[in-house]
PAZAPA-4460 file (N, C-alpha, C; in steps of 0.05 Angstrom, whole numbers, plus 32768, in hexadecimal, padded with zeros to 4 digits):
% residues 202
    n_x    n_y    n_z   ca_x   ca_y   ca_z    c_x    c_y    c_z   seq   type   mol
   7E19   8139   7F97   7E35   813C   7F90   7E3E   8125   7F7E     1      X     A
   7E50   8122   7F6C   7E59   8119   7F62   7E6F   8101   7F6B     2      X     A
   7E66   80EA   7F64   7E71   80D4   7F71   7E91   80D7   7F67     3      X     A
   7EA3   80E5   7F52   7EB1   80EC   7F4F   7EC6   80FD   7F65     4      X     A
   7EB4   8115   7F68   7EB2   8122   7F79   7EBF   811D   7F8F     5      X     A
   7EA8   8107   7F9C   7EAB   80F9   7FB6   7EC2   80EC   7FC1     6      X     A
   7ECB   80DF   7FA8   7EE4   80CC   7FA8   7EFA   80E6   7FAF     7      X     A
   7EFB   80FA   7FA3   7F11   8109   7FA3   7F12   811B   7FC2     8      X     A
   7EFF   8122   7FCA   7EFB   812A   7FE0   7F04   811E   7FF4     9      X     A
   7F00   80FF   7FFA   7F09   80EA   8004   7F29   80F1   7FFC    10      X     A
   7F2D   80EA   7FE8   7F49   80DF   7FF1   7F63   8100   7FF2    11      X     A
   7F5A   811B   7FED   7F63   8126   7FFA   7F62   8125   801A    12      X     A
   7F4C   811F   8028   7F4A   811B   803B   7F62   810B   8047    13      X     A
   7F65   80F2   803F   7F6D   80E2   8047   7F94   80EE   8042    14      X     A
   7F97   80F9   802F   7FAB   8103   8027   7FB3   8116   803C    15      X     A
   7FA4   8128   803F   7FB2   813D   805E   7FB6   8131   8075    16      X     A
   7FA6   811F   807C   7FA8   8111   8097   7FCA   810C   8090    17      X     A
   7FCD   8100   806E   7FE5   80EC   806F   7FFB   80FE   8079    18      X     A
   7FF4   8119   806F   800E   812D   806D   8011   813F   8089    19      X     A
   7FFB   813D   809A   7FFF   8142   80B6   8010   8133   80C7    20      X     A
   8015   811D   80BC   8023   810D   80CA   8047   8107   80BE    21      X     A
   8045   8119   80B1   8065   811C   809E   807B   8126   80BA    22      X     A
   808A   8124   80BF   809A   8123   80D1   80B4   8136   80C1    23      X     A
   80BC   8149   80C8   80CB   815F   80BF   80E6   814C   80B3    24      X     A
   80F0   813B   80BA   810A   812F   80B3   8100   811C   809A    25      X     A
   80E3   811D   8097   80E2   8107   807D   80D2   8115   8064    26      X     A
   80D8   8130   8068   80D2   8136   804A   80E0   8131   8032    27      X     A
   80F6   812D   8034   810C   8123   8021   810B   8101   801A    28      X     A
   80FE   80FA   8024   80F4   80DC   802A   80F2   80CE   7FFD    29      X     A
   80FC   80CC   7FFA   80EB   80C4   7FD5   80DE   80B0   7FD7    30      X     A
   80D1   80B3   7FC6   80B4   80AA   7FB1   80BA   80A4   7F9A    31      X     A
   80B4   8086   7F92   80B0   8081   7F73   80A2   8094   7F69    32      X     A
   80A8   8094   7F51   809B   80A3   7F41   807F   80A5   7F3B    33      X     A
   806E   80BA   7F3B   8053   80B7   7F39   8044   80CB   7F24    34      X     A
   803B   80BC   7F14   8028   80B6   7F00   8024   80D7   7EF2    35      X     A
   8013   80E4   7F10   800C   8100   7F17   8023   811A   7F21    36      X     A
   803C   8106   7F20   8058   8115   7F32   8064   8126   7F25    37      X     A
   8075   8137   7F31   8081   8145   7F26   8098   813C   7F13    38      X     A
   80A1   8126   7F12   80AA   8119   7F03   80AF   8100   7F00    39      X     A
   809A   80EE   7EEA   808C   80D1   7EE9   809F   80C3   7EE2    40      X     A
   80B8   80CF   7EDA   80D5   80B8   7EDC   80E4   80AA   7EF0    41      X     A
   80E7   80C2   7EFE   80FB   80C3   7F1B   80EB   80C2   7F37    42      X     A
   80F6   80B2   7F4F   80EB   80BB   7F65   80F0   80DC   7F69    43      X     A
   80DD   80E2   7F86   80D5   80FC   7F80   80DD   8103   7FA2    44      X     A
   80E0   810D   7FB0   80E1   811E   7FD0   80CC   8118   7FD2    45      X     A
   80BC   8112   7FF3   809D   811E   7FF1   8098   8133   7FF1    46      X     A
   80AC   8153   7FF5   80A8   8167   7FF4   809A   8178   7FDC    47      X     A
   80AE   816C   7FC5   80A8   8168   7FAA   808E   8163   7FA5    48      X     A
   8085   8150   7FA7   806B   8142   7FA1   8063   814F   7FB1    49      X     A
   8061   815E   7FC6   804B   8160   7FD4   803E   8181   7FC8    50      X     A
   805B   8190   7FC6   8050   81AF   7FB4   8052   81A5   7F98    51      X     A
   8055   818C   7F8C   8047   8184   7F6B   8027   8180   7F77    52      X     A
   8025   8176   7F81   7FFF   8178   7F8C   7FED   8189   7F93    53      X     A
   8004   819F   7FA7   7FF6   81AE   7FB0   7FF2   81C4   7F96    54      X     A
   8002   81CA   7F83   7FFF   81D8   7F64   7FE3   81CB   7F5A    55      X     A
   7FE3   81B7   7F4E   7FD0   81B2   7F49   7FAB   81B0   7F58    56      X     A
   7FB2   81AB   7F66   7F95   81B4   7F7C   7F97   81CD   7F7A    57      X     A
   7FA7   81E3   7F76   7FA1   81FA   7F6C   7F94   8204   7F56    58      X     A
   7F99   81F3   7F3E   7F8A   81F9   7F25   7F75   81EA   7F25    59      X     A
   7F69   81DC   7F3C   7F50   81CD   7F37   7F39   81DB   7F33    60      X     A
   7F34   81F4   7F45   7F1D   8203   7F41   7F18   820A   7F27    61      X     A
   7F37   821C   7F23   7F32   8225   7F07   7F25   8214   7EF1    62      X     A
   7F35   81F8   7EEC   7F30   81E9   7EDA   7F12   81E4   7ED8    63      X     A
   7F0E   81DF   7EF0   7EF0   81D1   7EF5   7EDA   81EC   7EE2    64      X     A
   7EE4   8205   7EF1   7ECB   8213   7EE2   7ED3   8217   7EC5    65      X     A
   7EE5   820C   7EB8   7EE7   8219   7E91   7EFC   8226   7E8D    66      X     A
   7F15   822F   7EA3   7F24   823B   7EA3   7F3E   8233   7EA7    67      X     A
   7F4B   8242   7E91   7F6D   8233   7E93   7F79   8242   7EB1    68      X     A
   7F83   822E   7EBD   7F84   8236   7ED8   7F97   8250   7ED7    69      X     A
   7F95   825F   7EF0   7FA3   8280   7EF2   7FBE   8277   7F06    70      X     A
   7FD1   8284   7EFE   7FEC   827A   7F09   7FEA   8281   7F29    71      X     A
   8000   826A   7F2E   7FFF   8265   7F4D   801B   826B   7F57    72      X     A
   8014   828B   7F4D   8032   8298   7F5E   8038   8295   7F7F    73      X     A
   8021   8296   7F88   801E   8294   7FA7   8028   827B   7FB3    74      X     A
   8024   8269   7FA2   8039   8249   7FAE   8052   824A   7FA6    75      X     A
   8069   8261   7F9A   807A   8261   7F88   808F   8259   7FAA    76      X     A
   8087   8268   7FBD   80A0   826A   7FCE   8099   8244   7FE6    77      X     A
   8093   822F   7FCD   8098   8219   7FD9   80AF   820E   7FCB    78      X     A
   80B7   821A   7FB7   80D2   8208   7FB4   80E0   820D   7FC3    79      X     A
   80DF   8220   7FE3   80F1   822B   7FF5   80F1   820A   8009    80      X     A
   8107   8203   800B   80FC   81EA   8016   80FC   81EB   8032    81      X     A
   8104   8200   803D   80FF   820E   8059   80E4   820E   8064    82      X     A
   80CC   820E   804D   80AD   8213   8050   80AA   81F8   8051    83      X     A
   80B7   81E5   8050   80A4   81C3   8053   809B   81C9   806A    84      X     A
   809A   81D4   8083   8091   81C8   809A   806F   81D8   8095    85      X     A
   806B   81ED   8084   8052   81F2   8076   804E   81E6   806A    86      X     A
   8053   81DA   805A   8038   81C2   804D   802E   81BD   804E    87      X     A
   8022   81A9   806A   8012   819E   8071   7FF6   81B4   8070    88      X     A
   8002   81C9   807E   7FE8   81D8   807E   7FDA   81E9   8066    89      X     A
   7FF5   81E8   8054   7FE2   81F3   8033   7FD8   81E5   8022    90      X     A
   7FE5   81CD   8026   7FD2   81BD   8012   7FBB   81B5   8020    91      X     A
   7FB9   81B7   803C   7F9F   81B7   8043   7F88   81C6   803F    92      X     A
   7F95   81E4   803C   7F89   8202   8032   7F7D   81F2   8011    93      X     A
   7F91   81F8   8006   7F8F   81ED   7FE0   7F7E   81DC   7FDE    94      X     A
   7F7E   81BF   7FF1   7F6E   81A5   7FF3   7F53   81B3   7FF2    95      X     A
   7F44   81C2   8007   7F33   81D4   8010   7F27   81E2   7FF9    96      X     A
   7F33   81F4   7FE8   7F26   81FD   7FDB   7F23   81EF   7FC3    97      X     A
   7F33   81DD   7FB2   7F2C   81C6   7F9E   7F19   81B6   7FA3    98      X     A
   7F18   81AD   7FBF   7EFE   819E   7FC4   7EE5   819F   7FC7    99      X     A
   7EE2   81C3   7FCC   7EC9   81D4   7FC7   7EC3   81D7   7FA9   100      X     A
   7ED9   81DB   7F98   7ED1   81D8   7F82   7EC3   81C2   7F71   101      X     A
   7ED1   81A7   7F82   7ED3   818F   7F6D   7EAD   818D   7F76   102      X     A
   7EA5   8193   7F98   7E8A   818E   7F98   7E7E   8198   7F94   103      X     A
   7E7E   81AE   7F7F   7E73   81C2   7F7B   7E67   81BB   7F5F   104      X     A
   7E74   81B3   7F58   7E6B   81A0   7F33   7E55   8194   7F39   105      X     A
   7E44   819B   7F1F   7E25   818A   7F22   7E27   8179   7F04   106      X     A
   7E31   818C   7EED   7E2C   8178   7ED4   7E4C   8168   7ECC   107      X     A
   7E50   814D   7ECE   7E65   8142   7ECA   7E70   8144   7EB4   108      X     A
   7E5E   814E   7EA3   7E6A   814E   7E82   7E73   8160   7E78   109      X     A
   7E6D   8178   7E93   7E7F   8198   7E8E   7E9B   8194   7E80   110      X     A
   7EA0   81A8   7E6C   7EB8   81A6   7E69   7ECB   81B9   7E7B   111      X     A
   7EE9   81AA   7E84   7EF3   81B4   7E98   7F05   81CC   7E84   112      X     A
   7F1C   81D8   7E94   7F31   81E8   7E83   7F43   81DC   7E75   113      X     A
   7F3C   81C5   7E72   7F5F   81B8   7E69   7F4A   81A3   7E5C   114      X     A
   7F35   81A1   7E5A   7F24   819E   7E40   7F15   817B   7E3C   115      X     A
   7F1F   8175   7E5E   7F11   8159   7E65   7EF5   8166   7E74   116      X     A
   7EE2   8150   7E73   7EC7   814D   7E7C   7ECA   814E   7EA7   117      X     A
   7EBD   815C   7EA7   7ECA   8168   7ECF   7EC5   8149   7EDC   118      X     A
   7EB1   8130   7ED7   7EBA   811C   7EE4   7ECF   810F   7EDF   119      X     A
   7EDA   810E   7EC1   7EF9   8100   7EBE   7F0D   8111   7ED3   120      X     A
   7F09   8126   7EC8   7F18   8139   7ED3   7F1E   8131   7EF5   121      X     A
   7F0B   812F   7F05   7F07   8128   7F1D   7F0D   8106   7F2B   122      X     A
   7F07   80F6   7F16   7F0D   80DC   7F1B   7F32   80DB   7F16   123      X     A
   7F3A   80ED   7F04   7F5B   80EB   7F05   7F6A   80F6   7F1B   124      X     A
   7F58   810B   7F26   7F68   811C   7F40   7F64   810B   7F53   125      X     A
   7F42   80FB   7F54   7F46   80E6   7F71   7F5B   80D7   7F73   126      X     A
   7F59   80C7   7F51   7F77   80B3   7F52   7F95   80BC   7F67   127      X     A
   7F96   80D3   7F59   7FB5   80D8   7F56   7FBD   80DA   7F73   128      X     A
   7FA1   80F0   7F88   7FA5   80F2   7FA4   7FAC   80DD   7FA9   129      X     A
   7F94   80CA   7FA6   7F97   80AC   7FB8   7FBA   809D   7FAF   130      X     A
   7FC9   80A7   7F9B   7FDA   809C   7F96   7FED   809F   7FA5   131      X     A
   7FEF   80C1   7FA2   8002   80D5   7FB8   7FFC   80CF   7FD3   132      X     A
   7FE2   80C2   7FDC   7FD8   80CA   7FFB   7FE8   80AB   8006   133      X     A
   7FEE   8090   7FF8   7FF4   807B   7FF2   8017   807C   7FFA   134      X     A
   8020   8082   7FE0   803C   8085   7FE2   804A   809A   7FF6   135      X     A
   803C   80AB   8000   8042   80C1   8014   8044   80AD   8032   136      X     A
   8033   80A4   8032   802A   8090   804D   803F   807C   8054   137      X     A
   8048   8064   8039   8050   8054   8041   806D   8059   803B   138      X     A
   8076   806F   8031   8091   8072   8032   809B   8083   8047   139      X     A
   8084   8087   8055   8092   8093   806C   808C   8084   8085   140      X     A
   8088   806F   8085   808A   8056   8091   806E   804F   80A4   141      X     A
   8059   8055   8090   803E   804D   80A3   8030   8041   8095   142      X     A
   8019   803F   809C   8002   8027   807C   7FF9   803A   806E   143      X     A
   7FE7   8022   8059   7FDF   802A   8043   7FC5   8042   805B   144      X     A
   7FBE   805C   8051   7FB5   8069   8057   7F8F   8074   803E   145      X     A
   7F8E   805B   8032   7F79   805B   8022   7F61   8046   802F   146      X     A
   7F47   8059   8038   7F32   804D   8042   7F27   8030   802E   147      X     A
   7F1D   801D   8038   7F0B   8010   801F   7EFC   8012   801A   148      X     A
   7EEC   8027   8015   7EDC   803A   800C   7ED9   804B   7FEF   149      X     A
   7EF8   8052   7FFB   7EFC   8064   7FE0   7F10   8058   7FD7   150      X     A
   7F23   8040   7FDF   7F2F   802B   7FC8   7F10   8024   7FBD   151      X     A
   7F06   8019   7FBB   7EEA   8004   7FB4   7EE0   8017   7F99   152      X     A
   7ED6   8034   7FAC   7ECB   8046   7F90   7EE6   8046   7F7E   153      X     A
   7EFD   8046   7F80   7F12   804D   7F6E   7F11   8035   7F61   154      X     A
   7F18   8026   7F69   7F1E   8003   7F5E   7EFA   8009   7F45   155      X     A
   7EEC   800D   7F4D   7ECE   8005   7F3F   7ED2   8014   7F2C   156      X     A
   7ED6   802B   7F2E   7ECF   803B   7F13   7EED   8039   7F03   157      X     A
   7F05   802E   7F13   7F19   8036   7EF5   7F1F   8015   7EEA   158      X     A
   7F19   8000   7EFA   7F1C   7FE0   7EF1   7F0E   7FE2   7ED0   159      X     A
   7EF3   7FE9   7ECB   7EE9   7FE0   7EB4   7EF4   7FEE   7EA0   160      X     A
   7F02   8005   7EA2   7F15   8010   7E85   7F38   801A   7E96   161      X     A
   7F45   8004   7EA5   7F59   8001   7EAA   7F73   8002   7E91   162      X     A
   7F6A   7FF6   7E80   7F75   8002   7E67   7F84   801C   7E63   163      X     A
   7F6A   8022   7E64   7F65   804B   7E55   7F72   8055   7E6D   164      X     A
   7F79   8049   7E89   7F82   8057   7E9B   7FA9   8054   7E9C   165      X     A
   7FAB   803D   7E94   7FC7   8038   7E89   7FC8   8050   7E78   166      X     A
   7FC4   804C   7E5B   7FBC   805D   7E43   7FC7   8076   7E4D   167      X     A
   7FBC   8085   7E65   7FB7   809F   7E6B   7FD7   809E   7E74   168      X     A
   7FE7   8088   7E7B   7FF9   8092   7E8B   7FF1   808F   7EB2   169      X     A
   7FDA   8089   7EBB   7FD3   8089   7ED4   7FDD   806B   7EE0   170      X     A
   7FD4   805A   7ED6   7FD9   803D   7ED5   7FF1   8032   7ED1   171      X     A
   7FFC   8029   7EE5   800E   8013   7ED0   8003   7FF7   7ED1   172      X     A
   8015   7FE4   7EC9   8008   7FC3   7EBE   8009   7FB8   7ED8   173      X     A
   7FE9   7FB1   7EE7   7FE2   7FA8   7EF7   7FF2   7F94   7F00   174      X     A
   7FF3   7F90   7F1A   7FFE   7F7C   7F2B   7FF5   7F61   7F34   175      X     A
   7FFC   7F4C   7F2A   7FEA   7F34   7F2F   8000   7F1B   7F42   176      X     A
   7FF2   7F0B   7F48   7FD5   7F04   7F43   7FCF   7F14   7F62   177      X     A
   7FAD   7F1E   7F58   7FA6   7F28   7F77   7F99   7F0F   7F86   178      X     A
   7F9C   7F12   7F9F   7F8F   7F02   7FB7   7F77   7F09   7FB3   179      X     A
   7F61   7EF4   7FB3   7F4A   7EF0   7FBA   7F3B   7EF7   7FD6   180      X     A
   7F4E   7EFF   7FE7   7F44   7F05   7FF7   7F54   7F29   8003   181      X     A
   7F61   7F36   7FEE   7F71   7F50   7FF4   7F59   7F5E   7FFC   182      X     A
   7F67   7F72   7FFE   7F55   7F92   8011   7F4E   7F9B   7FF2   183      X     A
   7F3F   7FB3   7FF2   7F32   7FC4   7FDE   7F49   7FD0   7FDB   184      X     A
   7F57   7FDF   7FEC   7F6A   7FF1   7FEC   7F87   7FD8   7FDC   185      X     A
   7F8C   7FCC   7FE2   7FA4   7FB8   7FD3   7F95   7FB5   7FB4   186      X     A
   7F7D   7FAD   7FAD   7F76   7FAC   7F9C   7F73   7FC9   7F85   187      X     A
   7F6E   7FD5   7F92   7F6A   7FEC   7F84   7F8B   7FF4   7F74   188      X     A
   7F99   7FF4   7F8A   7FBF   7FFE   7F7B   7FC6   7FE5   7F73   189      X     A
   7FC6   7FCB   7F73   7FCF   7FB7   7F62   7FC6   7FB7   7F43   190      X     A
   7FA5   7FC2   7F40   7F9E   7FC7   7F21   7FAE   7FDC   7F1B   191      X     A
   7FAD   7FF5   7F24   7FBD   8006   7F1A   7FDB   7FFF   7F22   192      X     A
   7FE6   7FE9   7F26   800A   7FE5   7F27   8015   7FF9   7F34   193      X     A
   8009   7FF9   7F50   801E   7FFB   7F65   801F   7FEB   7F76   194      X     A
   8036   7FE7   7F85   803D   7FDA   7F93   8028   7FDA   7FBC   195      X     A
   801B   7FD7   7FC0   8008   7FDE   7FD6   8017   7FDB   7FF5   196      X     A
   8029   7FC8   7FF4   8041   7FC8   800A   805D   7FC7   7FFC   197      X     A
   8067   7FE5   7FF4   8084   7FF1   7FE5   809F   7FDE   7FFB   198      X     A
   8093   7FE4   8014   80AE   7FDD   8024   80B0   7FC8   8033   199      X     A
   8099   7FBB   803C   8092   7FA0   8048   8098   7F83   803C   200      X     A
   8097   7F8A   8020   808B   7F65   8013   80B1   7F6A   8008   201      X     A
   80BE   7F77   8015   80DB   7F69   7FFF   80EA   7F5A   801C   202      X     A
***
């Protein structure tokens, strides 16, 4: 499987655990803005963000095999905001079948539907989870929810062209100076400029 792959698998993972634990009174809860969000200006609901994610893990299969993804009329009745207390369990569904897809890739250089190479493609979806799985966690008042594992693989492969990840819009301007002795997981969202404790350090 694809070490790409892997990462993304992981941190959906880690992402449902986050959203199992969403507590019905804090879906309305906001979120800075995120990178991957439904809208990278404004804070966001986690409700919001959470059916902006769950959309997208819908077009993953497609994309993955060469295909402009097929519309996702079937998630249309989540702007009902009556259905948040479903969430948890569709984006688990959606998580489920994207993640069969993403391990299902053997050549990384495939071109996807939207016309990136299926490991870029896959190294941006791990990002964005682990971003969502991050900001979901600690704004609803628990820890950082990112193994150091898959901070470590994240931090490794996007540090050496951190640039190009700004560039993309994924990144913002790293956070310094880091501790010499931080976690993988602090290190990992300080290069990409987030904040790793939002509500603790003020």
């Amino acid at each position: 499987m694809l070490r790409a792959a892997e990462c993304l698998i992981e941190a959906e993972r880690v992402l449902n655990q986050v959203l199992d634990g969403v507590a019905p009174d804090q879906w309305r809860i906001r979120v800075p803005p995120l990178p991957d969000g439904p809208d990278p200006a404004r804070p966001t609901p986690l409700d919001a963000l959470v059916r902006h994610h769950v959309r997208a893990n819908a077009a993953l299969p497609d994309l993955l095999a060469g295909r402009e993804p097929e519309g996702t009329s079937e998630l249309a009745d989540l702007t009902d905001l009556e259905h948040r207390r479903d969430l948890p369990a569709l984006a688990r569904e959606v998580s489920d079948k994207a993640c069969a897809a993403a391990a299902a890739v053997a050549d990384p250089a495939r071109p996807t539907g939207d016309g990136l190479p299926a490991a870029e493609l896959l190294w941006r979806r791990a990002v964005c989870a682990a971003f969502t799985a991050h900001e979901v966690s600690v704004h609803r008042g628990s820890v950082n929810p990112l193994t150091e594992d898959l901070a470590r693989a994240l931090w490794e492969h996007t540090e050496p062209e951190a640039a190009r990840w700004r560039e993309l819009g994924l990144f913002g301007e790293p956070l310094t100076p880091v501790p010499a002795d931080v976690s993988w997981r602090d290190r990992f969202l300080m290069l990409a400029g987030r904040d790793p404790h939002p509500l603790w350090d003020r």
